[in-house]
C-alpha positions in Angstrom: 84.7 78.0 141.4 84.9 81.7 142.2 85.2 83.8 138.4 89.0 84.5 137.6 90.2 81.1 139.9 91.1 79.5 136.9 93.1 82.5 135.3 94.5 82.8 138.2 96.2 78.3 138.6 96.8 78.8 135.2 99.3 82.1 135.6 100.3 80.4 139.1 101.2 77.2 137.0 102.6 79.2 134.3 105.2 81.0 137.2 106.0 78.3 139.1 106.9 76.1 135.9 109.2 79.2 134.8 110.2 79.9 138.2 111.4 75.9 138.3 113.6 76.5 134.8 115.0 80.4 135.6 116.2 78.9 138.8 117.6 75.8 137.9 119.3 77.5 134.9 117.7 75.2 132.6 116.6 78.4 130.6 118.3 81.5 130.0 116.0 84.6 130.8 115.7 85.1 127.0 114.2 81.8 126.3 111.4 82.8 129.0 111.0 86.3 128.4 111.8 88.1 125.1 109.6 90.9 124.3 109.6 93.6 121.3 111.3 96.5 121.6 109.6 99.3 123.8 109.7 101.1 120.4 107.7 98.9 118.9 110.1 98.6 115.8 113.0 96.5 114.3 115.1 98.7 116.0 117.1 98.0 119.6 114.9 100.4 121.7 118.4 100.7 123.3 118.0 96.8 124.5 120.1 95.1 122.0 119.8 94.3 118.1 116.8 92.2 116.6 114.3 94.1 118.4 114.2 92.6 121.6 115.5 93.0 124.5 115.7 90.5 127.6 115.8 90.9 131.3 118.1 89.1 133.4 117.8 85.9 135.0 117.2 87.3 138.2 114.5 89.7 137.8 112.9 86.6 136.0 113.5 84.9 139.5 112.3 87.8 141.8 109.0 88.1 139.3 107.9 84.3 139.4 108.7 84.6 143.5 106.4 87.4 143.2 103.3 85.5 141.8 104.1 82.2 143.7 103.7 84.5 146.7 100.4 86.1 145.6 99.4 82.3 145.0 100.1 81.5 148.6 98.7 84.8 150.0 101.6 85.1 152.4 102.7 88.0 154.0 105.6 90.0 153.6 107.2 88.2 156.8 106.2 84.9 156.1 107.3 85.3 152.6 111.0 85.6 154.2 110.7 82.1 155.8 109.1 80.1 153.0 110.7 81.7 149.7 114.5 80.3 150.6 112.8 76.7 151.1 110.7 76.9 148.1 113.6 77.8 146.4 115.7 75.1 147.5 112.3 72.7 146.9 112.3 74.3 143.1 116.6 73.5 142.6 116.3 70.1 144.1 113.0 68.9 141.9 114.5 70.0 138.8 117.8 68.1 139.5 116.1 64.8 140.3 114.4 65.6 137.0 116.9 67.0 135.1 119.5 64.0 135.5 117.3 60.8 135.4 115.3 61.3 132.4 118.6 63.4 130.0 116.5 66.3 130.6 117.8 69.1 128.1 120.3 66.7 127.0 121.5 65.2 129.9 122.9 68.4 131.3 121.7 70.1 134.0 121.2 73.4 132.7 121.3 72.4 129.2 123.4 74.9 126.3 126.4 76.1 126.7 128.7 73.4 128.0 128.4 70.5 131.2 126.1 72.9 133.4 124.3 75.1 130.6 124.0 79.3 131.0 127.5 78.8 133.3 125.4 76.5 136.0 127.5 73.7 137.3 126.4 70.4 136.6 124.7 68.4 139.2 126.1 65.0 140.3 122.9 63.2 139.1 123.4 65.3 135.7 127.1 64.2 135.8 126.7 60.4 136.1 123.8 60.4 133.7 126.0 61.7 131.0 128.6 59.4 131.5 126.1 56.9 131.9 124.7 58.1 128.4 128.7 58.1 127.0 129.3 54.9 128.4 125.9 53.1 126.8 126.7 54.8 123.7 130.3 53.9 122.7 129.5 50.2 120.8 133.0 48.9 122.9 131.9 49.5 126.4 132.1 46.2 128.6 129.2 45.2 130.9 131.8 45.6 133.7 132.1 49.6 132.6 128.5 50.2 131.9 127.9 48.4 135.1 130.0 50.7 137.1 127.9 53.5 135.4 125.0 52.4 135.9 125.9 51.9 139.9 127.3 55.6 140.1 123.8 57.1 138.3 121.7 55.0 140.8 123.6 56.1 143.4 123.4 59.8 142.6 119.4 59.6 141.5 119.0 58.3 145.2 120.9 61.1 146.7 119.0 63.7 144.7 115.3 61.8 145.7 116.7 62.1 149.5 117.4 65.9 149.0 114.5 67.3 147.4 112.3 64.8 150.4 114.3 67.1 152.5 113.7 70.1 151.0 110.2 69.0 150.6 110.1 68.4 154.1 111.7 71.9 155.3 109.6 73.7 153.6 106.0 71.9 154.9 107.2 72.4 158.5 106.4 76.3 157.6 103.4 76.4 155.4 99.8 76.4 156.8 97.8 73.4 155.5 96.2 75.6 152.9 99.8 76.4 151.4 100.9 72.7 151.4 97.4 72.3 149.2 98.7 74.6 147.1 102.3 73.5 146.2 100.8 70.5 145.6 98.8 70.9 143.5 101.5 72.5 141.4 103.4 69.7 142.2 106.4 71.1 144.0 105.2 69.1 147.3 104.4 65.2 147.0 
């Protein structure tokens, strides 16, 4: 292994892990990124009280991009074609995630109401909730928590299917190299 090849995975892990939650909305931009103060104090450096401050969600998004592309060693025009697909790779991995296992309590997106951070809830999200409601609440007939159960299975399928897809549309432009790479960072199966 060539020196600095292990730094390197590891800070490629690192972004594509907080690529995966910045994009999904599963984390706010503060939860990924808070900093001190440029002064260097307890006061705002003009960023906000309790000396932090916190960049926005999508400058999160744009710097992750920017190290998943250094990872792939793409060039600025093949970066156009593979960053929408990785993208839609990243959104559609986290929802299968998110919704079957309660991820960040069974909403996709997590605080601040059914999506979290203002993100709609996914469908897989949705019927995993109710699911979770249904399971819950002592009184539920088997007849109600086997409708639930039916609706979550359904929706679990239907978000496997889209992030093959996904998967799929993104392979069909990467060099075999690439495709070594995402996999091993598990965004491609």
């Amino acid at each position: 292994m060539m020196p600095g090849t292990t730094r390197k995975n590891s800070k490629f892990r690192t972004a594509v892990l907080a690529l995966a939650l910045c994009l999904t909305g599963a984390v706010g931009a503060s939860d990924v990124l808070a900093q001190p103060a440029p002064d260097g104090g307890g006061g705002d450096g003009g960023q906000g009280g309790g000396g932090q401050f916190r960049i926005d969600p999508a400058q999160i998004r744009d710097m992750m991009m920017n190290w998943v592309k250094d990872g792939l060693e793409v060039s600025d025009d093949e970066w156009t074609i593979i960053k929408p697909r990785l993208e839609k790779v990243v959104t559609a991995r986290m929802e299968a995630a998110a919704g079957a296992i309660g991820f960040f309590g069974g909403g996709f997106g997590g605080r601040g109401g059914p999506g979290g951070n203002g993100q709609p809830q996914s469908a897989l999200a949705a019927a995993n909730a109710s699911l979770q409601a249904t399971v819950q609440k002592k009184e539920s007939t088997d007849e109600e928590i086997k409708t639930k159960l039916a609706a979550f299975r359904e929706a679990r399928d239907k978000a496997r299917a889209a992030l093959k897809t996904a998967q799929a549309e993104l392979k069909e432009v990467l060099t075999l190299r690439q495709e070594a790479v995402l996999v091993q960072f598990q965004m491609l199966d």
